[in-house]
PALO-960347 format. One record per residue (C-alpha): x, y, z. Coordinates in steps of 0.1 Angstrom, whole numbers, plus 5000, padded with zeros to 4 digits. Layout:
BEGIN
XYZ...
//
This chain:
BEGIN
524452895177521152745167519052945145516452715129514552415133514252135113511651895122511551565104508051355102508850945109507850935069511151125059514150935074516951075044519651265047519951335010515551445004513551665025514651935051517551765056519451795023520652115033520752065070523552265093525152075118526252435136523152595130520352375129518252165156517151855141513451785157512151435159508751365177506951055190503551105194501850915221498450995200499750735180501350505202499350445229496350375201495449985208494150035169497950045152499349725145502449675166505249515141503649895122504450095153507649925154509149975122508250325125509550425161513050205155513450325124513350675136515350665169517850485148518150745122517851035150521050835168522850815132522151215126523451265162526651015164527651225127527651565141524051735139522051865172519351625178516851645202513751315198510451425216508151215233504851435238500951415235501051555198503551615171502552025179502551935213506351835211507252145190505352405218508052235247510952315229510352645238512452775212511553175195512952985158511952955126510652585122510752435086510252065076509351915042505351935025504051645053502451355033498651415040496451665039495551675079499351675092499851965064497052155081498352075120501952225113500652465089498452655120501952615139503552805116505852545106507452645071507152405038510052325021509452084989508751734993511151534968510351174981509151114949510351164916507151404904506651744920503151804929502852084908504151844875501251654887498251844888499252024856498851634836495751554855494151874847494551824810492951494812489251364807490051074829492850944851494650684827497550534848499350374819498950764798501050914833503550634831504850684798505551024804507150924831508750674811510050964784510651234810512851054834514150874803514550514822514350204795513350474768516250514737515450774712511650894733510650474725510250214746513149944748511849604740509449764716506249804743505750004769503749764790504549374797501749374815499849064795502848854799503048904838499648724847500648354853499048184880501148004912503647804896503847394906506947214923508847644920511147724952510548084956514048284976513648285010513548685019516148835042515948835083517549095103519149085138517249305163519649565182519649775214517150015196515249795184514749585218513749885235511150005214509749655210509749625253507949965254505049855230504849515251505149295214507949055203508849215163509248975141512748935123510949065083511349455082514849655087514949965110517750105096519450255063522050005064519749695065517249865042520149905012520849545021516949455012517449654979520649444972518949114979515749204957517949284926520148984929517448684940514148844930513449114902514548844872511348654886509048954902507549024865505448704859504348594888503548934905499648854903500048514921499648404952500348114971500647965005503747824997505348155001504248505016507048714991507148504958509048794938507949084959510249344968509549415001510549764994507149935003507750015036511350175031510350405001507450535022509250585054512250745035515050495044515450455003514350674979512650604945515450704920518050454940515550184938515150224899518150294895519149964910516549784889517749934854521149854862520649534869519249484833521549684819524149384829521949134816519848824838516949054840514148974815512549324800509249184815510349194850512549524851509649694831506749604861508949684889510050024870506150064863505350014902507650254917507550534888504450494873501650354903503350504934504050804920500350844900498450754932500451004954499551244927495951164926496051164962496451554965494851624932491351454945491151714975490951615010486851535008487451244984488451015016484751005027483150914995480650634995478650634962477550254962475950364996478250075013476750065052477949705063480149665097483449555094483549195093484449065123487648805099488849145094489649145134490748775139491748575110490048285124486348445121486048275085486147925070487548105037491247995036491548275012490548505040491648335067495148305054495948685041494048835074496548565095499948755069498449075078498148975114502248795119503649075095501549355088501749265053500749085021501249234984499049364963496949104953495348964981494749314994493249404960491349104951490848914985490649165011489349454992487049244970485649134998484749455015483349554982481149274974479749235010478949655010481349705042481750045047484550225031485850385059485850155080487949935057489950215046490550305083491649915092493849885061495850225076496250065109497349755096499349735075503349825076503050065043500150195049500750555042497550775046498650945006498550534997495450375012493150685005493350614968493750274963491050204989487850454983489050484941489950154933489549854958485549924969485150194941483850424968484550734945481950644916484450554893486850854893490050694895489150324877486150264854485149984865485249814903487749534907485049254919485948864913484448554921485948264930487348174896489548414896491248354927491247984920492848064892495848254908496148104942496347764958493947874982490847724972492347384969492147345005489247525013485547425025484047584998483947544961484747804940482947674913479547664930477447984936474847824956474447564979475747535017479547445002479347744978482347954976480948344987482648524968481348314939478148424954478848794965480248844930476948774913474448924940476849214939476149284902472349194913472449454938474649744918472849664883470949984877474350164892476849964861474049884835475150274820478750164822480250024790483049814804480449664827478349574803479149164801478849134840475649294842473549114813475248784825472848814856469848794829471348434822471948314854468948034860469247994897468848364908466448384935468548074952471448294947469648594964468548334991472548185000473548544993471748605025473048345043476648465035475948755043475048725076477148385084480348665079478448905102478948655129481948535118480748155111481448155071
//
């Protein structure tokens, strides 16, 4: 006899985390709902939509075929699909993951149980960031570091630092054959889903538990010796380099964090894995996943619409079709994000984000197209690494100082540039490289907003000693509005 329901969100696929570690196979009715809200949006990104739906209707079919009551919903709404069951039962699921899908089921009377996708309680949270003057990332990790003692012997860090960080910067390496990443066959499920969303999925992401361990296996063994020094590189050569892949699992719950660092430790443990690399991957999932999920719900649902560079500018039409720019920078992470829904975090940092932020494109517009685009793209992980730290939206709450770069920088750690129309080393003149161009009449623009910041302090007197200004302010113009229409 069914006496509760248990409704589990399309972010919190385990059996092991959520509602479902104490689930009933006698007495509860596992809920699973497919909102046509989101699925009947031309705005999602289908290979996004995909992972999402198949990876739910396959672990709905895995709960059902091992015992539990399942019933999987298609209705208007997620409340929508919990008013026809029509059911007088108490309905619990785990905390959602964002702030308006908490209010939704929380006016439904849906019960909270904890949410232990991640390896810090919210409460643990918000008792370190209200101690602290400002948000140091590196300050939460080493706690995290200590309290979860992973690559810590006596409360110190193994290898004698806790950060690697300087040693992980090289730039794309020459004549290196990166691992190919893994492919997986498309099933029943999967063919369905991808015949109801009219789209052909492409062979990159797994849909189900199974598969998703085998990604985990596959990044220990071929990748994490080699994820820690080139993890700020990019190159057209390969898509991955190192990269885990592991984003969109973690956040969709078909692995969890401990597993994954577990996995990783191990694997050093045994030997073949260089301190450097085990430490950044370790530092990712435990420290940055975990610290921006925290910050997240510390920052309060308001801090998604800040805007305190006054940011107006349309979206850019490259954003929409990867061919609307003669950037190969651009052109070529837009054309990733458009095949695969993803890139890592570089290119969104400093090549899509930069670029939003030096050409003042509205923040939530960007932030709105990075959530629709991209595979991860969990609302709890675009709000913050979007508005805080890739347009610095929020004023500098979460990072000092705003991540803009010029084209010397991405020169530096790509191989874009070498086939590009533009010159990264120019800042004006028709063959310019803009965002050699945006950089500086960014700073121009923003001066009297930095010129009281410290750690903007270089940038911001460099403008004094830059001789061809007003020709910069003239091409920066040009730029400007040649990305409007989609011609630069």
């Amino acid at each position: 006899m069914i006496e509760r329901i248990l409704y589990v969100a399309f972010d919190q696929l385990n059996l092991k985390h959520g509602v479902l570690a104490k689930a009933n196979k006698e007495k509860d009715l596992i809920v699973f709902v497919e909102s046509q809200r989101m699925t009947e949006s031309a705005l999602w990104h289908k290979e996004r939509l995909f992972f999402l739906i198949s990876s739910a209707r396959h672990f709905a079919k895995a709960l059902q075929d091992s015992g539990f009551q399942v019933s999987y919903i298609k209705s208007k709404t997620t409340v929508d699909g919990l008013k026809s069951l029509k059911l007088d039962l108490p309905i619990f699921c785990a905390e959602p993951s964002s702030f308006k899908q908490t209010a939704l089921l929380s006016k439904h009377g849906v019960k909270f149980t904890p949410n232990d996708f991640f390896l810090t309680p919210r409460p643990l949270f918000f008792d370190w960031a209200t101690k602290q003057k400002s948000f140091v990332m590196e300050n939460f990790y080493r706690l995290q570091r200590q309290r979860l003692g992973i690559l810590v012997t006596d409360n110190k860090p193994e290898g004698g630092q806790w950060n690697f960080d300087k040693d992980n910067r090289l730039g794309p390496p020459k004549n290196y054959e990166f691992p190919e990443p893994l492919s997986f066959q498309r099933d029943e499920i999967d063919l369905e889903v991808a015949k109801e969303l009219s789209m052909q999925p492409s062979s990159t992401w797994a849909t189900t538990r199974a598969d998703a361990l085998k990604a985990l296996t596959h990044f220990v063994s071929k990748n994490l010796a080699g994820f820690g020094p080139y993890e700020d590189a990019s190159t057209n050569q390969s898509w991955t380099l190192h990269h885990s892949l592991l984003s969109p699992y973690l956040n969709n719950g078909l692995l969890h964090a401990s597993e994954v660092v577990d996995a990783a430790v191990a694997a050093y443990r045994n030997g073949g894995i260089p301190i450097q690399s085990a430490e950044a991957f370790v530092r990712q999932v435990i420290g940055w996943r975990e610290y921006i999920n925290g910050m997240y719900w510390f920052l309060g649902e308001e801090y998604r619409e800040l805007n305190g560079l006054n940011a107006n500018r349309k979206l850019l039409p490259v954003f929409v079709d990867s061919k609307k720019s003669k950037m190969n920078c651009v052109s070529s992470v837009v054309a990733d994000v458009e095949q695969r829904a993803w890139t890592h975090h570089i290119p969104r940092l400093m090549i899509l984000s930069n670029l939003a932020l030096i050409t003042g494109t509205n923040p939530q517009e960007f932030l709105d197209w990075m959530r629709q685009n991209f595979i991860d793209a969990a609302e709890w992980v675009m709000v913050p690494n979007v508005i805080g730290m890739g347009v610095h939206a929020d004023s500098g709450r979460l990072m000092t100082k705003p991540y803009a770069a010029g084209g010397a920088y991405i020169n530096r750690m790509t191989q874009y540039c070498k086939s590009c129309v533009y010159d990264p080393k120019l800042r004006v003149g028709d063959n310019a490289c803009p965002f050699t161009t945006l950089y500086w009449d960014f700073l121009d623009r923003n001066a009297e907003v930095f010129r009281s910041n410290h750690r903007m302090a270089q940038q911001i007197n460099g403008i004094k000693r830059l001789s061809d200004l007003p020709e910069l302010r003239v091409r920066a113009k040009e730029v400007l509005s040649g990305l409007d229409k989609g011609t630069i």
